[in-house]
N, C-alpha and C positions, 0 to 999 in steps of 0.2 A: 552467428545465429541467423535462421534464414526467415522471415517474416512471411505470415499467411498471408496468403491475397486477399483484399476485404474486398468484397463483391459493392460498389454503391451503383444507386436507379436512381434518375433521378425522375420526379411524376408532379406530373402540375394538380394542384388540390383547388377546385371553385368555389367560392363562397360567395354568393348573392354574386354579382359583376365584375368581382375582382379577381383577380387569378395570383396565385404565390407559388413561387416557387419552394416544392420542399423534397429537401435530402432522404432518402429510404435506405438505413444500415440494416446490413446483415453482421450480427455478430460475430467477431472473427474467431471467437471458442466454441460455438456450437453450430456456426453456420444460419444460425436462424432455423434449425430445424424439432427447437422444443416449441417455437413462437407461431402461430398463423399469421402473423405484421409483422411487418418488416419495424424496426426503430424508425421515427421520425421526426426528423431537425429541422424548424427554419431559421435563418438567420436574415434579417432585412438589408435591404443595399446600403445602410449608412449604418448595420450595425457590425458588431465583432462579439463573436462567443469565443473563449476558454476553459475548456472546462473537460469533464471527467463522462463517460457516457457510462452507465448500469446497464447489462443487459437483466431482463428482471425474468428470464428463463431459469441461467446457469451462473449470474450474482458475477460473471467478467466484468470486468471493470475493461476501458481502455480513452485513452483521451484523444480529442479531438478540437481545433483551431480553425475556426472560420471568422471570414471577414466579405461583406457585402454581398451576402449570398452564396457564394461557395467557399468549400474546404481546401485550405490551405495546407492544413497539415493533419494526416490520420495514421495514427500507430495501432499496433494488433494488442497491445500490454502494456501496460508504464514504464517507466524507463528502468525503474530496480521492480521489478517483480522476485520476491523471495519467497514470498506465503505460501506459493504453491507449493516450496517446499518444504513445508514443515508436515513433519511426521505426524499420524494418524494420533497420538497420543497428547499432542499438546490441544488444553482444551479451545472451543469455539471461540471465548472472548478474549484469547492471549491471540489467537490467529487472526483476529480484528483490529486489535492492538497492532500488530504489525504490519495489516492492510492499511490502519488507518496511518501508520508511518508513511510508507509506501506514498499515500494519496500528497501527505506534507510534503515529503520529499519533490514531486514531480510540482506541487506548486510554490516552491520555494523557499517554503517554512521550514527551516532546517531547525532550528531551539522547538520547534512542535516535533519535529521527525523525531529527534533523539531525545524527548522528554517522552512519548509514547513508548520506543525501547524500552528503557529505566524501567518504566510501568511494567510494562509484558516480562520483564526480568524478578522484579520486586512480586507482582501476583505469581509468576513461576513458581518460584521458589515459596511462598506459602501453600500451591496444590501441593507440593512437595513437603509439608509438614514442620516448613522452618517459621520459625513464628516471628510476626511481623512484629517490627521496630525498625529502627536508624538502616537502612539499605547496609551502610558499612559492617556494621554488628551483623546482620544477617550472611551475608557473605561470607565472612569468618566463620559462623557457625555451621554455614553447610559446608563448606570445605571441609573444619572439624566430623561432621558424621559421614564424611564422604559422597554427600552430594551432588557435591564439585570435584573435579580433579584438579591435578595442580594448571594445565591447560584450558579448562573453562573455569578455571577461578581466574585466573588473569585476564583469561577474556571479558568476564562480568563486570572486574574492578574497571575495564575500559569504558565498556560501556555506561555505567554509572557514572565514571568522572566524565563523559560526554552528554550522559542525561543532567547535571549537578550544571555544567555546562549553559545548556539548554532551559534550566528551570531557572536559577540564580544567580548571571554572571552576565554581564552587558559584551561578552565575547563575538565576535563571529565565529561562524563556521564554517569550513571548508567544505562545498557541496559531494567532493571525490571522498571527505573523508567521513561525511555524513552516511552517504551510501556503502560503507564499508562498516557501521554501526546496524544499518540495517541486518548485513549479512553474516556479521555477529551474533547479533540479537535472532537470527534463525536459527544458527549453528547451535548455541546455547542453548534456545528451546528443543532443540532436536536431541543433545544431550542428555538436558533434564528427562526426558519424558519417551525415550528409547523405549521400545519392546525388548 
């Protein structure tokens, strides 16, 4: 996958006698061209930022690792980005659900990452008419009306016994196998909620 160039300026801001240095992003999804400002970061010479930047034009998310004033490390997307692909049919707050995996994921909550799936899986499947109760019961039952096929029934049961995982079990997780829950839990909603 080939990475956008993210455009950074950097521009000294004055405040009464002091001068700081601060970082000016351009959004690496829409270039900065819904915004008239540019994004702007400071981080101070004995501090360290981790963390997640919002563009508040086009709602991209992308993270960014600064330490003592500059950036150290800037990616164009998170390291699993899936959301973008879920289909036009799965609603706004299962597609949340799974950004807000996404965000655990990249900050190393892996029992958050696959407790969010579960979620975005469980709400799925009531837009879809199967009536809530025990995840496991639910499952069965939309398999039974054909909901599910025999292929995203097995996928689902994964992801559940990875959410079940995640919510109730002092387990670790494997982070390659967390992000393969995410990619799941997209495939499945794109499933469910096909045109």
């Amino acid at each position: 996958m080939v990475k956008k160039k993210v455009v950074l300026l950097l521009s000294k801001l004055r405040r009464g006698r002091e001068q700081k240095e601060m970082l000016d992003l351009k959004c690496p999804n829409c270039q900065g061209k819904q915004r008239h400002e540019p994004i702007q970061l400071y981080c101070g010479p004995k501090d360290r930022f981790v963390g997640i930047v919002q563009c508040l034009a086009c709602n991209h998310e992308f993270p960014i690792t600064m330490h003592s004033g500059s950036v150290q490390k800037l990616d164009t997307a998170l390291p699993v980005t899936r959301s973008d692909k879920l289909v036009a049919g799965v609603s706004p707050d299962l597609k949340e659900d799974i950004r807000e995996a996404e965000r655990a994921h990249y900050h190393q909550c892996y029992k958050a990452c696959v407790t969010m799936c579960r979620r975005a899986l469980q709400l799925g499947l009531m837009d879809r008419d199967v009536e809530d109760g025990p995840l496991g019961g639910m499952l069965k039952e939309a398999h039974r009306k054909d909901v599910l096929t025999n292929d995203t029934y097995n996928m689902a049961t994964s992801i559940k016994g990875y959410g079940d995982i995640g919510a109730h079990r002092r387990e670790t997780l494997d982070p390659e196998e967390v992000r393969m829950v995410i990619v799941m839990g997209v495939r499945m909603l794109n499933e469910l909620f096909k045109v």
